[in-house]
C-alpha positions as CSV (number, residue, x, y, z in Angstrom):
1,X,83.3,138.2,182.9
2,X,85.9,140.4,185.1
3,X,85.6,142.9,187.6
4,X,87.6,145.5,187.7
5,X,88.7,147.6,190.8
6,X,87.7,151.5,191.1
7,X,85.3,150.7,188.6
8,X,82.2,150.9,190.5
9,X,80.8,148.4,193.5
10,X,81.2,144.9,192.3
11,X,77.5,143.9,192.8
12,X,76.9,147.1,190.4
13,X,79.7,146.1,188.1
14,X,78.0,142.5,187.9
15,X,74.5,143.7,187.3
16,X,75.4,145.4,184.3
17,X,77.7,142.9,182.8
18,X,74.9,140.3,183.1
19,X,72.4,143.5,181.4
20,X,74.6,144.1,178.4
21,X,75.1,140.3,178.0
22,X,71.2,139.5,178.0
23,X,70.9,143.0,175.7
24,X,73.7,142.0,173.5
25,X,71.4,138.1,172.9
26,X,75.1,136.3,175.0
27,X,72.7,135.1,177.1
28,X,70.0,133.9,175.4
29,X,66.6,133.3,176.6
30,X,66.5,130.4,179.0
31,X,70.1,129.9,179.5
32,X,71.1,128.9,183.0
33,X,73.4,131.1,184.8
34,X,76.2,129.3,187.2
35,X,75.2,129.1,190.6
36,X,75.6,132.2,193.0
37,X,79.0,129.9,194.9
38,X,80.2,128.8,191.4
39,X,80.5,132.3,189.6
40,X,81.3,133.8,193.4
41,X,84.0,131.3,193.7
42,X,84.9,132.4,189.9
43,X,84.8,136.0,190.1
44,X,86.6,136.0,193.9
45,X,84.0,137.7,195.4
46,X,81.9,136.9,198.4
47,X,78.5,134.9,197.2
48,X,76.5,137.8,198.8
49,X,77.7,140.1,196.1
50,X,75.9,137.6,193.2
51,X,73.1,137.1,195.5
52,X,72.3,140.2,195.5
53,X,73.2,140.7,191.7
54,X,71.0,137.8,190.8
55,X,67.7,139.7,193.3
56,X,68.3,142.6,191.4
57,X,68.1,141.4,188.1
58,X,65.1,139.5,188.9
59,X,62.8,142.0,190.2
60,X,63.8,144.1,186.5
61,X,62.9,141.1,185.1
62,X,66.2,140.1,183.2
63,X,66.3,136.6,185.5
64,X,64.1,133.9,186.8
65,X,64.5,133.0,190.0
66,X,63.4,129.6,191.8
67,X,63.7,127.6,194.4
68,X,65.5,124.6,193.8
69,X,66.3,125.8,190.3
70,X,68.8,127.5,188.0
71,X,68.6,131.1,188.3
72,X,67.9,131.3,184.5
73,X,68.0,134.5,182.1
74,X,63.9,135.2,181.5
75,X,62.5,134.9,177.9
76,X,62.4,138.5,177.8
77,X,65.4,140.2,178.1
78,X,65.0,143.6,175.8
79,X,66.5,143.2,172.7
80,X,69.5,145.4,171.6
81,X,68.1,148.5,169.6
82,X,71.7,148.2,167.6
83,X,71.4,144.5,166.7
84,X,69.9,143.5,163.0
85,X,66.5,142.0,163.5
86,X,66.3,143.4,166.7
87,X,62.6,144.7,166.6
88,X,61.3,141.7,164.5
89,X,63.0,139.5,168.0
90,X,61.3,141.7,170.6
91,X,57.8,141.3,169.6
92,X,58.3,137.5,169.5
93,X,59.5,137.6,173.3
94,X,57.4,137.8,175.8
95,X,57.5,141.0,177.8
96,X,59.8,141.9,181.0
97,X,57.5,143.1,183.0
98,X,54.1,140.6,182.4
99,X,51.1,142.6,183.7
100,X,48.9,140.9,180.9
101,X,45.9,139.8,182.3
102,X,43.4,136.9,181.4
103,X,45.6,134.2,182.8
104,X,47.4,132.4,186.1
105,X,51.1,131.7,187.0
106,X,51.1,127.8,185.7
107,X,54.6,127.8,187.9
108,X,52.6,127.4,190.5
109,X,50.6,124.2,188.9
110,X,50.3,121.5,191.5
111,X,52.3,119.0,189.4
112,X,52.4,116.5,191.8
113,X,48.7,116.2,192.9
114,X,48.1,116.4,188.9
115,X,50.8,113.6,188.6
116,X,49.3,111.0,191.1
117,X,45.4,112.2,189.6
118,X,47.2,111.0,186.3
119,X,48.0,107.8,187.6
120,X,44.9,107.0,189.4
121,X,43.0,107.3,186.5
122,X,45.2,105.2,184.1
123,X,45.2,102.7,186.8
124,X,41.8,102.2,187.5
125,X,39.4,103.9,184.9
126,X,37.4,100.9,183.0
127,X,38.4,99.6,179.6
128,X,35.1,101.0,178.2
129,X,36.6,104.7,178.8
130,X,39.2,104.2,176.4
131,X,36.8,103.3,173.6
132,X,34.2,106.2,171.6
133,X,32.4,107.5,174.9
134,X,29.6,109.9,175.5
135,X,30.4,113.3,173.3
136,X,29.1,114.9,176.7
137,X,32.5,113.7,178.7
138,X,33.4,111.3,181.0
139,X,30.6,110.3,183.6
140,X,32.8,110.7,186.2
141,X,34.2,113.6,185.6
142,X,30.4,114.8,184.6
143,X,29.2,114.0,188.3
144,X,32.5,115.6,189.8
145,X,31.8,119.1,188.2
146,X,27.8,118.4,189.3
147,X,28.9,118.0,193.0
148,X,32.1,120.7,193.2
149,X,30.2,123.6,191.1
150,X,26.8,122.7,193.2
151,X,28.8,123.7,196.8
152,X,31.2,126.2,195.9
153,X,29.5,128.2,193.6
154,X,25.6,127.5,194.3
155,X,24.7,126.0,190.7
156,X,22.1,123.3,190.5
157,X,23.8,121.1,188.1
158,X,22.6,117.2,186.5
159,X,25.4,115.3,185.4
160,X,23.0,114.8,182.7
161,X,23.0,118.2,181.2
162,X,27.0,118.7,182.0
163,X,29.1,118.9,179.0
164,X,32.4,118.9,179.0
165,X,34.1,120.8,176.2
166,X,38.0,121.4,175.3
167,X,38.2,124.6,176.8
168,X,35.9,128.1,176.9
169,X,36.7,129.0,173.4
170,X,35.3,125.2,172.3
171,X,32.1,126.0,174.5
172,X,31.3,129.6,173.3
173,X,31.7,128.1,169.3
174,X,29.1,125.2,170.5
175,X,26.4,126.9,172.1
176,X,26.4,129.4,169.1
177,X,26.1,126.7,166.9
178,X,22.9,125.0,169.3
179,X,21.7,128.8,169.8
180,X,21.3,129.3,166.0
181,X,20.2,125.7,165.7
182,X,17.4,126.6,168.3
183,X,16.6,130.1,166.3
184,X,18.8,132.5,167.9
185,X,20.1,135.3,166.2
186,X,21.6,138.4,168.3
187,X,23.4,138.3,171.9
188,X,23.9,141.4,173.9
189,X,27.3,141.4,175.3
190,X,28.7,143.5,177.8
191,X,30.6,146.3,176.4
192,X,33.5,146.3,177.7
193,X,34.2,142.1,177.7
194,X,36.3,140.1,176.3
195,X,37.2,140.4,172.8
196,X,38.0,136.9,172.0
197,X,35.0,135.9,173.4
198,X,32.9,137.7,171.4
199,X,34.9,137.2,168.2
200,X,34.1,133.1,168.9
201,X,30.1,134.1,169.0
202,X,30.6,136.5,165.9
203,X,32.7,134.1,164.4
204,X,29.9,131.2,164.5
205,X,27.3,133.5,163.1
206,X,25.2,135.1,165.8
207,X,25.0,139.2,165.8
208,X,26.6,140.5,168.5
209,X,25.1,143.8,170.4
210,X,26.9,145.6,173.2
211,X,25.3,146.9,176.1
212,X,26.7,149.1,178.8
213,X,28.5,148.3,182.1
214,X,28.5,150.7,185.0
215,X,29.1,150.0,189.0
216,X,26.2,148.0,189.2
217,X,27.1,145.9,186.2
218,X,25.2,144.9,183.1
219,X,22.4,147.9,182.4
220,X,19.4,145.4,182.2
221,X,17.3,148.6,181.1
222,X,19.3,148.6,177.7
223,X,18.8,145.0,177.3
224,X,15.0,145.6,177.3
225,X,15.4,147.9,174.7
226,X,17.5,145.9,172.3
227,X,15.5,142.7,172.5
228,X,17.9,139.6,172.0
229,X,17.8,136.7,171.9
230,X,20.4,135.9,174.3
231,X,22.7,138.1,177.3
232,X,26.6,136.8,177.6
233,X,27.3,138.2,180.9
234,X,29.8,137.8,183.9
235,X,27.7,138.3,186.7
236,X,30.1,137.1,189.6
237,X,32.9,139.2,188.4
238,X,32.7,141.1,184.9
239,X,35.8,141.1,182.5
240,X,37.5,143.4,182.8
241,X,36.0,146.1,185.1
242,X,35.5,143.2,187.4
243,X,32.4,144.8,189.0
244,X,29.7,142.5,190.2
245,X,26.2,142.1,189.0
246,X,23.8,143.8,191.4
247,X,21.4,141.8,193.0
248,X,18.0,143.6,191.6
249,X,19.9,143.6,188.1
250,X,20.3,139.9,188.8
251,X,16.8,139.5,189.1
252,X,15.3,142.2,186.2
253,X,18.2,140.2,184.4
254,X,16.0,136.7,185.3
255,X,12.8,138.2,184.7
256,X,13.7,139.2,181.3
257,X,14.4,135.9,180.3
258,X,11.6,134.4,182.1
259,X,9.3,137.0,180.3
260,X,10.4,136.6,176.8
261,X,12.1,132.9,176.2
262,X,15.5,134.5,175.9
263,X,18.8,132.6,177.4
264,X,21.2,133.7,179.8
265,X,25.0,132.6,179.2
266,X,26.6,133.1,182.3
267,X,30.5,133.0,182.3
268,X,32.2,132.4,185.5
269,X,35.9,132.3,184.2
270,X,37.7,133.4,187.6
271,X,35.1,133.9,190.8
272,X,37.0,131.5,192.9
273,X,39.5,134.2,193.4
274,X,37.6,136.7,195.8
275,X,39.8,138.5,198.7
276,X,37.6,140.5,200.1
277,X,34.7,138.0,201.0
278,X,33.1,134.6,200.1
279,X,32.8,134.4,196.3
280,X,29.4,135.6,194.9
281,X,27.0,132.9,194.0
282,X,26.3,132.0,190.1
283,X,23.0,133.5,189.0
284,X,22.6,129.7,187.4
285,X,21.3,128.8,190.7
286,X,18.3,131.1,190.8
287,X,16.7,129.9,187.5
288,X,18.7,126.5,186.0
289,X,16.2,126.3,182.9
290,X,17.3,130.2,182.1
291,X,21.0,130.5,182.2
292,X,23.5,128.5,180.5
293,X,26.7,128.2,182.9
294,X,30.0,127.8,181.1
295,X,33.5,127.6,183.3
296,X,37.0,126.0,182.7
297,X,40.4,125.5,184.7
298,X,41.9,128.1,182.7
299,X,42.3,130.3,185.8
300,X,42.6,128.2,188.5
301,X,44.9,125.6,187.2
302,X,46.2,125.9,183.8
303,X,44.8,126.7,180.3
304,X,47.1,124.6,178.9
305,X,44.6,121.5,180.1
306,X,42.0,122.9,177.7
307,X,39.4,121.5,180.2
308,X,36.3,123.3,180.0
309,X,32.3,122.6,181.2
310,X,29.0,123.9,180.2
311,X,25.9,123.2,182.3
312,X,22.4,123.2,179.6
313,X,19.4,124.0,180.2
314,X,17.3,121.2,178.9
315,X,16.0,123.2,176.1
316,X,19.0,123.6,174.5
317,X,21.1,120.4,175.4
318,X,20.4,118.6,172.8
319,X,21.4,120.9,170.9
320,X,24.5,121.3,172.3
321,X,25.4,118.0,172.7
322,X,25.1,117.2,168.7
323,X,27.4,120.0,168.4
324,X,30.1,118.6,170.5
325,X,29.7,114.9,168.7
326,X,30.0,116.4,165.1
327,X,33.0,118.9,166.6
328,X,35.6,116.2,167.6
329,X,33.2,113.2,169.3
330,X,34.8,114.4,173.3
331,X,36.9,116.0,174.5
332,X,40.3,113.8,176.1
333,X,39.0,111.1,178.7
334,X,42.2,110.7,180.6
335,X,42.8,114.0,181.3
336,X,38.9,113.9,182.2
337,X,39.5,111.4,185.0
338,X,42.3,113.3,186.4
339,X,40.4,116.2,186.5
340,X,37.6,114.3,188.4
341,X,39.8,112.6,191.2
342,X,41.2,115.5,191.5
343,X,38.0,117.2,192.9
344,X,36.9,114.5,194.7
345,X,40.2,114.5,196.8
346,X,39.9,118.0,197.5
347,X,42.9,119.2,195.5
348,X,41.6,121.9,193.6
349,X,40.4,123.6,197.2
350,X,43.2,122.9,198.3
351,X,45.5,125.0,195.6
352,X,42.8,127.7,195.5
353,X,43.8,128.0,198.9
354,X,47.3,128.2,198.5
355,X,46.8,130.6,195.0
356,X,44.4,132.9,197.1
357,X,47.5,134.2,199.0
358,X,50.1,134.4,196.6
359,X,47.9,136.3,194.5
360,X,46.6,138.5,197.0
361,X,49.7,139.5,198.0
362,X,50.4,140.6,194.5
363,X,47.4,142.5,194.3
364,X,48.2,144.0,197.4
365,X,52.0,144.8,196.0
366,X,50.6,146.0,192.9
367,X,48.3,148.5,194.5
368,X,50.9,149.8,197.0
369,X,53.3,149.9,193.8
370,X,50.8,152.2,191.4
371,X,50.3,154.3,194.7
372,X,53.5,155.4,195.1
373,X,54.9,155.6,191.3
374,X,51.3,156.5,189.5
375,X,49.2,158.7,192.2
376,X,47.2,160.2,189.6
377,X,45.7,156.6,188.0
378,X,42.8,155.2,190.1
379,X,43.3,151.2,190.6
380,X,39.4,149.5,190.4
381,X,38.1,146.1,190.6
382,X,40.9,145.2,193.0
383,X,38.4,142.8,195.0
384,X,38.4,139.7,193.0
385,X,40.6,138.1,190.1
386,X,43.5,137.9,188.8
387,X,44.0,141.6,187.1
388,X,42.6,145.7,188.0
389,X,41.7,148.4,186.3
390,X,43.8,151.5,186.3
391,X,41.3,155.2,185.6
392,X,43.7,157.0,184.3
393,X,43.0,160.7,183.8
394,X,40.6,161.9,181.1
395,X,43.4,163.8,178.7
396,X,45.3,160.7,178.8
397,X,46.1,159.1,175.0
398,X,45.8,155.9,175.7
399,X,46.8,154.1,172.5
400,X,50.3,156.2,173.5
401,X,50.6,154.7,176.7
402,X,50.2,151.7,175.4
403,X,53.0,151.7,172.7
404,X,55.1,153.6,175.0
405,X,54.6,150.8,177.4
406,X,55.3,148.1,175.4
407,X,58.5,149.7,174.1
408,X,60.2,149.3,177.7
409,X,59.1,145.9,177.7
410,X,56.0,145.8,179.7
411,X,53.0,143.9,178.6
412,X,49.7,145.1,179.3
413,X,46.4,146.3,177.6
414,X,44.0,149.0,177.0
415,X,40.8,149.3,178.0
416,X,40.0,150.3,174.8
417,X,41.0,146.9,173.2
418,X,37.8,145.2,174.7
419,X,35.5,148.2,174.1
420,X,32.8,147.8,171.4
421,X,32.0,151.8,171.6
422,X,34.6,154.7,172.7
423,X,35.0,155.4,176.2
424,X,37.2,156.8,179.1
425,X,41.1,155.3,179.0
426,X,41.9,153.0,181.0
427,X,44.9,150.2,181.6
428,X,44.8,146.2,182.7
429,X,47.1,144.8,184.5
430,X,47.4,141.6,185.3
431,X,48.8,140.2,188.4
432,X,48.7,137.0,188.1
433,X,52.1,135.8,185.7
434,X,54.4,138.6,187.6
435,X,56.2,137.8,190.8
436,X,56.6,140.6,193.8
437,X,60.0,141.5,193.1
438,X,59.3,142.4,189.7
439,X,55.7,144.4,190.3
440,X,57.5,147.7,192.1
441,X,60.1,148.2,189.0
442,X,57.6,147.4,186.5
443,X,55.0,150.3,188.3
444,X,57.9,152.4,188.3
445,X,58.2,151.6,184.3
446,X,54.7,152.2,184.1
447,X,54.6,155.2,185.4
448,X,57.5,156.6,183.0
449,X,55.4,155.6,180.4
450,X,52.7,157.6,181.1
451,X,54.3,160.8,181.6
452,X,56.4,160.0,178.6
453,X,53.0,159.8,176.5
454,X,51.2,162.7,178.6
C-alpha cells in the first residue's frame, strides 16, 4: 500500500485503497488490519490520518471497530461485481449495513458475569443435576424464572408449572403438540407476526388463522368471529408493528377465553426493552389459568444460549411436559444453573440496564438519521424494542425496495414478509446488531434505494 503525492488527501487516498482491497476479496472477511501507529509508522503519515481512515470505513461498514481489539475488515465487505462467483459470495455474507431486526448485539454479551455464573454452577450444583433430571428443567433455575418474571413483568408463576425449553422455537413446537393433544385445532395469530413463529405452529399441525392488528392491537372483535381455539398474541409489544395491546382489548381478549375454554399464548420476546416508560405488564398476570406465557434470552442476552421458558396453566402442563420428555428428556442443566445465579445476583438487571442505553441511543440515531435522509417514510413503534417500522408512501413497490436494498448491501425486511393478507408497504429495521457510526450512512443508503425503486 503507497500513497502517492498530488493524488488526492492521504486519509482519502487510504480509504479507498483499503475499499478496493476489501472489494477485490485482499482483505478477506475477518482479517486484522495493522494497528493505526504500525501502518502510520509504515505509510509515513501522522496516526491521525489512519484514525480517521479506520472511522470512516467503519461507519460504511467495511471495518469493525473495538475497543481493545484489532480494527478488523467486517464479514461484509461488498463483493466485486467483476469477480467470478461474486453474487453466489455476497448472499452468503452478512450485510454492510445490518438493520435486520429480531435480534440483539451479542458483542455486548456480559461474558464475564456469564463466565463466573458458569463457574458457580459447576462448582456447587449437586451430583444429582448431572444425572436424567426433571424434563421441566432445573429446579433452580425453575424457581429463578418464578421469582424474576413474577417482579419485573407481573406474572404469577409456580415453579411447578415452569418449563424450561431450548429456546422459543422448541416451546411454540411443544405447546402445539399439548394443544392438539388437549383437542386444539385452529389459533388466530396476529396478522402481521412473525413468520417463523407461525410456520413452527403450522408446522406441528394446528390451523393457523390471521386476525388484524391496528393501533390498539389485536381486533378481539374478529377473534369472536372466527372462533379458535387458541389466540398467539404479543400483548406487551406486538411483532413487528410494536404497538401495545389496549387495555379493554386486554380484557375482551380475557373474557373470551374465560367464556368459551379457549387458551391465550402470550409471547413476551422483548418487553424489557421500553424507553419511554416502565414496561407493560404481562396479561398472564390477570388470569394465570387462561394464558400460556412463553419468553427466552434471545433478546436480552444471546440466542445463541437457546434458553427458553413457558409458564402452563395447569390444564395443559401435563401435557406439555410429556412433550418436552419425549422431545429430548431437558433441555442443558449447566447452562440452566448459570442462567439461575445469574438472576439471583442481579446480572440480568443489571445488563438490561446497561443495553437500555446503548440501544436507545440507536433508536434515537436511527430516527434522527431516516429524518434527515428519508422525510417522506414515517418511523412507528419507536417506543419499545429493538427494531421500528418505517410507513412508507402508498405508491411505494415494496418488494423493489427491498431488492434494491439488499443490492447495496443493506439487510432489512418487508413488512410484507410477515403479512398473512396484503397490506400497506412498509420496512423493518432493526437497531439492535448496527453500531451509531454505521446507522447515518446506512439511512443515507436507504434512502437511495427508495428513490432508486420509486
Amino acid at each position: 500500500m503507497r500513497l502517492q503525492p498530488g493524488a488526492g488527501s492521504r486519509r482519502a487516498q487510504l480509504e479507498e485503497q483499503l475499499r478496493e482491497a476489501i472489494r477485490g476479496g485482499r482483505l478477506a472477511a475477518g482479517a486484522a488490519l495493522p494497528s493505526s501507529r504500525a501502518l502510520a509508522r509504515e505509510l509515513g503519515v501522522s496516526r491521525g490520518v489512519v484514525v480517521d481512515a479506520y472511522a470512516q470505513l467503519s461507519a460504511e461498514g467495511y471495518l469493525v471497530a473495538r475497543q481493545g481489539a484489532a480494527t478488523r475488515v467486517a464479514g461484509a465487505g461488498p463483493a466485486s461485481a467483476s469477480s467470478p462467483g461474486a453474487a453466489g459470495a455476497a448472499a452468503d455474507r452478512p450485510p454492510r449495513f445490518d438493520f435486520r431486526p429480531g435480534g440483539p448485539d451479542v458483542s455486548l454479551f456480559p461474558r464475564a458475569a456469564w463466565l463466573a455464573s458458569l463457574r458457580r454452577a459447576l462448582r456447587d450444583a449437586p451430583d444429582a443435576r448431572f444425572d436424567y433430571g426433571d424434563p421441566r428443567g432445573a429446579p433452580e433455575l425453575r424457581a429463578a424464572l418464578a421469582r424474576y418474571l413474577g417482579r419485573v413483568r407481573g406474572v404469577a408463576a409456580d415453579p411447578e408449572v415452569v418449563v424450561v425449553t431450548s429456546g422459543m422455537a422448541q416451546g411454540m413446537a411443544l405447546l402445539a403438540r399439548a394443544l392438539l393433544a388437549r383437542g386444539a385445532r385452529r389459533i388466530a395469530v396476529e396478522d402481521p407476526s412473525s413468520a417463523p413463529g407461525r410456520e413452527q405452529l403450522s408446522a406441528n399441525g394446528l390451523d393457523v388463522v390471521p386476525v388484524p392488528v391496528d393501533a390498539d392491537g389485536l381486533q378481539v372483535d374478529v377473534v369472536e368471529r372466527l372462533a379458535p381455539d387458541v389466540v398467539f398474541a404479543a400483548p406487551a409489544h406486538q411483532f413487528p408493528l410494536g404497538v401495545v395491546l389496549a387495555p379493554e382489548r386486554r380484557a375482551a381478549l380475557i373474557d373470551w377465553a374465560a367464556r368459551t375454554g379457549g387458551l391465550i399464548l402470550e409471547d413476551d420476546y422483548d418487553a424489557e426493552y421500553r424507553y419511554d416508560r416502565a414496561p407493560v405488564g404481562a396479561v398472564q398476570g390477570l388470569a394465570p389459568e387462561l394464558v400460556v406465557y412463553a419468553g427466552s434470552v434471545s433478546k436480552t442476552l444471546a440466542p445463541g444460549l437457546r434458553l427458553g421458558w413457558m409458564v402452563v396453566p395447569e390444564s395443559i402442563a401435563a401435557a406439555t411436559i410429556a412433550a418436552k420428555a419425549s422431545d429430548d428428556l431437558g433441555t442443558p442443566v449447566v447452562e440452566q444453573l448459570a442462567l439461575a445465579d445469574f438472576l439471583e445476583r442481579g446480572e440480568l438487571d443489571r445488563h438490561l440496564r446497561r443495553t437500555r442505553g446503548v440501544y436507545r441511543s440507536r433508536r434515537d440515531a436511527l430516527v434522527a438519521a431516516l429524518s434527515r435522509h428519508l422525510p417522506e417514510a414515517v418511523p412507528a413503534g419507536v417506543a419499545a424494542g429493538l427494531h421500528l417500522v418505517v410507513h412508507l408512501p402508498p405508491e411505494t413497490d415494496e418488494v423493489a425496495v427491498l431488492a434494491r436494498a439488499r443490492e447495496r448491501g443493506i439487510g432489512l425486511y418487508g413488512l410484507s414478509e410477515h403479512r398473512m393478507k396484503p397490506g400497506p408497504p412498509a420496512l423493518l429495521l432493526g437497531y439492535g446488531r448496527i453500531t451509531e457510526p454505521a446507522i447515518d450512512v446506512g439511512a443515507a443508503e436507504l434512502a437511495a434505494a427508495v428513490r432508486y425503486a420509486a
